[in-house]
MARLOLO-761445 format. One line per 4 residues: their letters; for each residue x, y, z of C-alpha. Coordinates in steps of 0.02 Angstrom, whole numbers, plus 50000, padded with zeros to 5 digits. Each point is the difference from the previous one (the first is absolute). Layout:
BEGIN
A	X,Y,Z ~ ...
//
This chain:
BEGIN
XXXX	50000,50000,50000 ~ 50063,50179,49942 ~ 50038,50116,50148 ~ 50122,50017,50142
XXXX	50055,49845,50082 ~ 49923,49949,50160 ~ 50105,49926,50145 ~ 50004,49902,50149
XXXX	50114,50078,50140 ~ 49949,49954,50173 ~ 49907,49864,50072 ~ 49891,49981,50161
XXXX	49948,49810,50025 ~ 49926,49876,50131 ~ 49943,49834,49985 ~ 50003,49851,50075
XXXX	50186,49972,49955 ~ 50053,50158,50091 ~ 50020,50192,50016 ~ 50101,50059,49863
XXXX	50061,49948,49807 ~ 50164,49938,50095 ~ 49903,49893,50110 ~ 49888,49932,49844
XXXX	50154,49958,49902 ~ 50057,49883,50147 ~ 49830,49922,50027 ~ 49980,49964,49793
XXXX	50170,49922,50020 ~ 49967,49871,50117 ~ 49869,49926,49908 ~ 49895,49971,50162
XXXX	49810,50066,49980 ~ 49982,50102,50167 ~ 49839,49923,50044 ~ 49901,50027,50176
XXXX	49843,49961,50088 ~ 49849,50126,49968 ~ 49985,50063,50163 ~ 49933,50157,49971
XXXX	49855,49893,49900 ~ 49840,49911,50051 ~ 50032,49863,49871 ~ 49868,49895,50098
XXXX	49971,49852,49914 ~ 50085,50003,49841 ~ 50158,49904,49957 ~ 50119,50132,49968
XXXX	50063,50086,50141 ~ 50192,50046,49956 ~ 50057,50165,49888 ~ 50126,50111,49991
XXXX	49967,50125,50108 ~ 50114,50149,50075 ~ 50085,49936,50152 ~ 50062,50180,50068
XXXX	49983,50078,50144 ~ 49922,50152,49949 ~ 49993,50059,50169 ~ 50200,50035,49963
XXXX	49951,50119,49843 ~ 49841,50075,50048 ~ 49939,50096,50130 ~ 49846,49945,50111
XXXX	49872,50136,49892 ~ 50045,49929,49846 ~ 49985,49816,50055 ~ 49830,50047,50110
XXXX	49914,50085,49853 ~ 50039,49937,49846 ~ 49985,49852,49920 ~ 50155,49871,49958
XXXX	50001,50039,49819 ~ 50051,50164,50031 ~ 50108,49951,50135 ~ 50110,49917,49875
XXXX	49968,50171,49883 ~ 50063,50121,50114 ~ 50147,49881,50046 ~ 50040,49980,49808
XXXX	50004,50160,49967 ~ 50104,50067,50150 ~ 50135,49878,49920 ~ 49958,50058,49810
XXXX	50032,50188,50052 ~ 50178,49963,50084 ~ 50024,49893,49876 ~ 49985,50138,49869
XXXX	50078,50119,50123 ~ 49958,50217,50025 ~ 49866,50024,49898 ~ 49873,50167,50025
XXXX	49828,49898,50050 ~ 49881,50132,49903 ~ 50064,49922,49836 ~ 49984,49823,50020
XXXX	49836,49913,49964 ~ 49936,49846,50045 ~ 49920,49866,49884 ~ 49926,49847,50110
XXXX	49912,49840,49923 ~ 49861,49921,50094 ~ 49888,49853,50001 ~ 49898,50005,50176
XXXX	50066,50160,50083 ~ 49929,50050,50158 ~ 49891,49843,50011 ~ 50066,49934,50186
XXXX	49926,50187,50065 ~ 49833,49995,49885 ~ 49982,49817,50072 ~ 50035,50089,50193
XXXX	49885,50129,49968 ~ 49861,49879,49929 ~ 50026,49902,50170 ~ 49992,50154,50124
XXXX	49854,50048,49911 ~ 49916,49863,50008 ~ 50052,49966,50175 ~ 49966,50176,50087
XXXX	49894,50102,49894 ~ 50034,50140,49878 ~ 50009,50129,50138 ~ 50148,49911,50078
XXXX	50110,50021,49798 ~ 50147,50149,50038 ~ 50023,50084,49849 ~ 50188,49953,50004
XXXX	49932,49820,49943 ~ 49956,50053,49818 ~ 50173,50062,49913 ~ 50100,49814,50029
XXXX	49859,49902,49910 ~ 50015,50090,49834 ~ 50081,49922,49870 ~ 50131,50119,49989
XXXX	50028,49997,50193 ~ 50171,49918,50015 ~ 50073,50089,49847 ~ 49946,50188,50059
XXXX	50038,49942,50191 ~ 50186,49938,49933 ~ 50012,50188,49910 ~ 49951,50093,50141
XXXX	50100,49910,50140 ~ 50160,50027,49901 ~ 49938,50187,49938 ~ 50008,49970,49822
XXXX	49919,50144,49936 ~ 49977,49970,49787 ~ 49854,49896,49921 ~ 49940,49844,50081
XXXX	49916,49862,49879 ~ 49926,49833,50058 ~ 49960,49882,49851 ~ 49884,49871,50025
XXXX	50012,49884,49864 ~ 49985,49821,50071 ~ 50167,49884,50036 ~ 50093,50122,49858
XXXX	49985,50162,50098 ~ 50177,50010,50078 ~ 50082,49969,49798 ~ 49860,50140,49936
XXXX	50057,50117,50151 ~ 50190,49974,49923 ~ 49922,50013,49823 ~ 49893,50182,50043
XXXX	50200,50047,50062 ~ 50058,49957,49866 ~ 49881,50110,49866 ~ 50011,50124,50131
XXXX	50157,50021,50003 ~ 49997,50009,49819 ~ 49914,50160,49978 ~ 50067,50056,50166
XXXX	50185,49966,50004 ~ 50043,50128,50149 ~ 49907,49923,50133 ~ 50007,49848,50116
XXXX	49894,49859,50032 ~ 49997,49871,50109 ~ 49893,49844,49951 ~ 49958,49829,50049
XXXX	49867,49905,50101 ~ 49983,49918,50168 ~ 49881,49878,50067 ~ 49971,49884,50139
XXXX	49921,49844,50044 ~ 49852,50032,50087 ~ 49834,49878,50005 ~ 49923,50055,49836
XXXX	50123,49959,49886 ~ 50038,49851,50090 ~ 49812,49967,49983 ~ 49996,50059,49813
XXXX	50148,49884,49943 ~ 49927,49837,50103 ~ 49827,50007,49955 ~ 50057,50040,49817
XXXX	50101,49839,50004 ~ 50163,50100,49968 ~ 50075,49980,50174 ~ 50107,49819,50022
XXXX	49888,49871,50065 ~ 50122,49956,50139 ~ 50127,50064,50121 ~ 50143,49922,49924
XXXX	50109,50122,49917 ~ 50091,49921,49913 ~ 49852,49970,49873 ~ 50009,50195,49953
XXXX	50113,49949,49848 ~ 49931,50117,49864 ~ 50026,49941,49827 ~ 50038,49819,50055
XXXX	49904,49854,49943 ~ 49926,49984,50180 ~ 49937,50189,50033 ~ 49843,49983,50087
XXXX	49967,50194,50052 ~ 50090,50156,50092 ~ 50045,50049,50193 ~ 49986,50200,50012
XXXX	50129,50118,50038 ~ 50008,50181,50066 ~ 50102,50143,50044 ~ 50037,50155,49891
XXXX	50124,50045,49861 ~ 50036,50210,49928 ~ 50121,50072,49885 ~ 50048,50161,49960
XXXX	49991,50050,49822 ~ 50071,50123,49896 ~ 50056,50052,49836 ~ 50177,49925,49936
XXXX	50039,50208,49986 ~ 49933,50050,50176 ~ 50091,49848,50073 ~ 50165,50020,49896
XXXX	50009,50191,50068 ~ 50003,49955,50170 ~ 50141,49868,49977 ~ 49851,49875,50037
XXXX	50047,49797,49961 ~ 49857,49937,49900 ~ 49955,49828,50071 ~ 49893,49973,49835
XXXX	49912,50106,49856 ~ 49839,49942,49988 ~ 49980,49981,49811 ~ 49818,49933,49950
XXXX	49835,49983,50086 ~ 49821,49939,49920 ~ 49828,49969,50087 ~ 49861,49927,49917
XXXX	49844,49926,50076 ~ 49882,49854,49876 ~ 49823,49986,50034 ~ 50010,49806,49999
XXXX	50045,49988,50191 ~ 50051,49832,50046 ~ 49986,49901,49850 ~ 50179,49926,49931
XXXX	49977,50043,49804 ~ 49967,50196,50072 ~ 50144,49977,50140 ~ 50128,49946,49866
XXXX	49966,50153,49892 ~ 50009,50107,50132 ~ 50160,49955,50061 ~ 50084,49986,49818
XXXX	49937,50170,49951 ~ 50069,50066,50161 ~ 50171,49944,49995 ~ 49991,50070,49809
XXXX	49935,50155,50035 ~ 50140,50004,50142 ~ 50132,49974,49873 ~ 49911,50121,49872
XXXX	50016,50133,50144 ~ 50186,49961,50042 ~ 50066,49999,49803 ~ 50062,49799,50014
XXXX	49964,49853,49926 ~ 49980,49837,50102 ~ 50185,49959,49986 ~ 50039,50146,50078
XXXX	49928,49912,50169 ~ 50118,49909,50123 ~ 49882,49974,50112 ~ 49809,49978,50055
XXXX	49933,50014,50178 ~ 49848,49906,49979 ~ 49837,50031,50077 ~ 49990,49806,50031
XXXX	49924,49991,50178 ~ 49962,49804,49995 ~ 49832,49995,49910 ~ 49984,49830,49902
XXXX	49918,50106,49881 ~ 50074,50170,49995 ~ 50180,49952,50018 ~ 49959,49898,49849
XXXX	49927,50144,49886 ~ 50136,50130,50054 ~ 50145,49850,49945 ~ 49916,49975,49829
XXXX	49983,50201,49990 ~ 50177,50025,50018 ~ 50047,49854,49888 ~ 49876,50055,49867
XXXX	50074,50200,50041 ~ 50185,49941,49971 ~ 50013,49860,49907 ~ 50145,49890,49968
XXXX	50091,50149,50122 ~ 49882,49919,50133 ~ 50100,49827,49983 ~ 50176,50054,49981
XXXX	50071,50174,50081 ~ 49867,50073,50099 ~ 49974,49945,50182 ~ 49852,49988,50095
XXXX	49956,49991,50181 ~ 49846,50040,50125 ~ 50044,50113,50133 ~ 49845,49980,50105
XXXX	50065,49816,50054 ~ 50135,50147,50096 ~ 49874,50107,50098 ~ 49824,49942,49944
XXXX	49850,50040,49924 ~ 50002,50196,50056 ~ 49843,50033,49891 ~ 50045,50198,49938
XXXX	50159,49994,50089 ~ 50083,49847,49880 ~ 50050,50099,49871 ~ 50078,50158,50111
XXXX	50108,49833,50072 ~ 50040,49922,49835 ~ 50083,50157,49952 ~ 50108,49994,50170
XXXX	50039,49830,49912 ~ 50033,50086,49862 ~ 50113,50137,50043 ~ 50116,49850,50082
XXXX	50010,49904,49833 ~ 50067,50167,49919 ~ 50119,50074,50139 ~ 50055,49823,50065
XXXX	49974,49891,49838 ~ 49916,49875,50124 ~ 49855,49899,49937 ~ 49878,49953,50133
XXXX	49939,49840,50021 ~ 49809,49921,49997 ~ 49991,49925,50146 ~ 49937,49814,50025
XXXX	50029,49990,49813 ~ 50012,49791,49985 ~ 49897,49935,49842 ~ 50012,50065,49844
XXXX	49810,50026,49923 ~ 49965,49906,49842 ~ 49897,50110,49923 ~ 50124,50150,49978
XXXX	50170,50022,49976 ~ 50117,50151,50068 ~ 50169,50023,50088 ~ 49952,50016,50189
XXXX	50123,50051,50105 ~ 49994,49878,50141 ~ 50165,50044,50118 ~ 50067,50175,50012
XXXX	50093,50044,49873 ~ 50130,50121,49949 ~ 49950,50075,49811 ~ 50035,50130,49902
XXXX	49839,50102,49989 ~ 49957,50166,49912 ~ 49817,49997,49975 ~ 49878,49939,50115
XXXX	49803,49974,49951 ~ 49888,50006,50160 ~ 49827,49912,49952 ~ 49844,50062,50129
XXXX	49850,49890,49940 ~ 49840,49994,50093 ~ 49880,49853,49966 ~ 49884,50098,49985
XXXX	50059,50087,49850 ~ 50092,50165,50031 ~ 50177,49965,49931 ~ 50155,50101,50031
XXXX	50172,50001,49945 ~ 50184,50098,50044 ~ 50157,49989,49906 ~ 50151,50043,50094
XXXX	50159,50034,49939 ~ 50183,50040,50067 ~ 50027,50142,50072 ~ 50105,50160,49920
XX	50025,50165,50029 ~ 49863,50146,49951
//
């Protein structure tokens, strides 16, 4: 796409692997899944009762207003951003905006309020209740508490919303190419998506695991992840005249939704024309690719579509020099927050030329053929494609590249 470049050049992250891209890198090496009990979760019943949640002690990072009155998903915001902004380093908070992807927001507080309203009458409802079940809630509550003082955006487009937050950057940016943004998404586990993904049979039907193997032969469903994951972005100029290292320029983006929801045919040709739309946007041609970050999550079926997408997408490239792995099997599936993660992932296959692996990875799937990188791996990598497909039918994509100078 014609205009200034658009980089990556500070990070803010926490997940279940950790506070911090350093801490990431040395989780994603070990090629243990940091898996833990729910216990935040009434998971009642139901088989699954393991995910990867954030093990912190946010008491050590947050003070006792924050953690009383708001919810966890914007605990982790207001903790990822605190470490994007040092990251970045002195920066005048009046010009940096903030660009949040969302898929349940404030729902913990609309689900409180629902309860105390039912339970002790309208009359008893503070007006201080209202503001943290908005939709918006954590992003303009992560803003405020760190005094960012530019736009504030929260997209709400499904499982895709934190790549479409990075993609609105990114045209932004574009048009824009003196101001800063930071973008991303967090997201926690709470009951409702726990709920949402079991009843939908898209949560693993038991508490083992080692079954989350996504693109295997033996996927049988997901375990969820949380936590939160920002970058600052710039322009390649505004970042090159501050003597700024570029951690990656973000070089394509596309976002497409088809009207055929869940059915395969429509899923397929959602995903291909995503990925070529992606590559339209970015100027390359499949070869150009190194590597895809799948949006594989351990569907039977959707794993499937998205592996005959990308075959279809890059053809005999698919089978020979481009390398393919599933970075939820890392962290989970985060819902808007996988993508904002996968592009952590990304920005260590380009700075450390280190390939992470898909975890649980043990039988090779019949019905497709790609190379999946099983182990971690050290790789040469220049060009990273970041696939964000919901099965629902919104389909995003980002192309990352190498970092330069502006």
């Amino acid at each position: 796409m014609k205009g200034p470049g658009v980089a990556i050049t500070a990070t803010g992250v926490v997940s279940a692997c950790g506070l911090g891209i350093q801490e990431h890198w040395e989780s994603f090496q070990t090629g243990i899944p940091p898996v833990s009990e729910l216990t935040h979760v009434k998971t009642g019943s139901f088989p699954c009762k393991t995910g990867f949640t954030v093990r912190l002690d946010l008491t050590k990072y947050l003070n006792r207003k924050i953690l009383r009155y708001q919810d966890r998903i914007t605990h982790f915001g207001i903790l990822a951003l605190e470490n994007c902004l040092k990251d970045y380093g002195p920066v005048n908070k009046d010009e940096v905006g903030l660009i949040i992807g969302s898929l349940l927001g404030g729902v913990c507080s609309q689900s409180k309020l629902n309860n105390e309203l039912l339970q002790y009458g309208p009359q008893y409802i503070t007006p201080f209740s209202f503001p943290n079940t908005l939709i918006n809630s954590p992003t303009f509550e992560t803003g405020m508490t760190h005094e960012l003082r530019n736009l504030y955006y929260c997209l709400a487009t499904g499982c895709s919303a934190g790549a479409d937050a990075l993609g609105f950057g990114f045209y932004y940016l574009k048009s824009h190419p003196d101001e800063i943004l930071v973008a991303g998404s967090m997201e926690d586990i709470n009951l409702y998506n726990y709920l949402g993904f079991t009843q939908h049979h898209m949560m693993l039907p038991t508490n083992d695991a080692a079954l989350f193997c996504p693109l295997d032969r033996r996927r049988d469903g997901c375990l969820l992840g949380e936590g939160a994951a920002l970058f600052a972005m710039e322009s390649c100029e505004h970042a090159g005249a501050r003597g700024a290292p570029i951690l990656a320029e973000m070089a394509g983006y596309s976002s497409l939704s088809n009207l055929g929801s869940h059915k395969e045919e429509y899923l397929f040709a959602g995903m291909k024309d995503a990925m070529s739309l992606a590559l339209r946007s970015a100027e390359l041609v499949s070869a150009d690719i190194d590597l895809v970050l799948a949006s594989a999550n351990g569907s039977p079926s959707s794993d499937l579509v998205e592996a005959k997408a990308i075959s279809e997408v890059f053809g005999s490239h698919s089978k020979e020099n481009l390398w393919v792995t599933a970075p939820k099997s890392l962290y989970g599936e985060c819902m808007s927050l996988s993508a904002p993660l996968a592009v952590l992932t990304a920005i260590l296959a380009l700075n450390k030329n280190f390939l992470a692996p898909t975890l649980n990875y043990r039988e090779a799937d019949p019905q497709f053929r790609l190379n999946i990188v099983t182990k971690p791996l050290q790789q040469v990598v220049r060009t990273v494609m970041i696939n964000s497909f919901s099965c629902y039918g919104h389909q995003s994509v980002i192309i990352l590249q190498k970092g330069r100078r502006g």
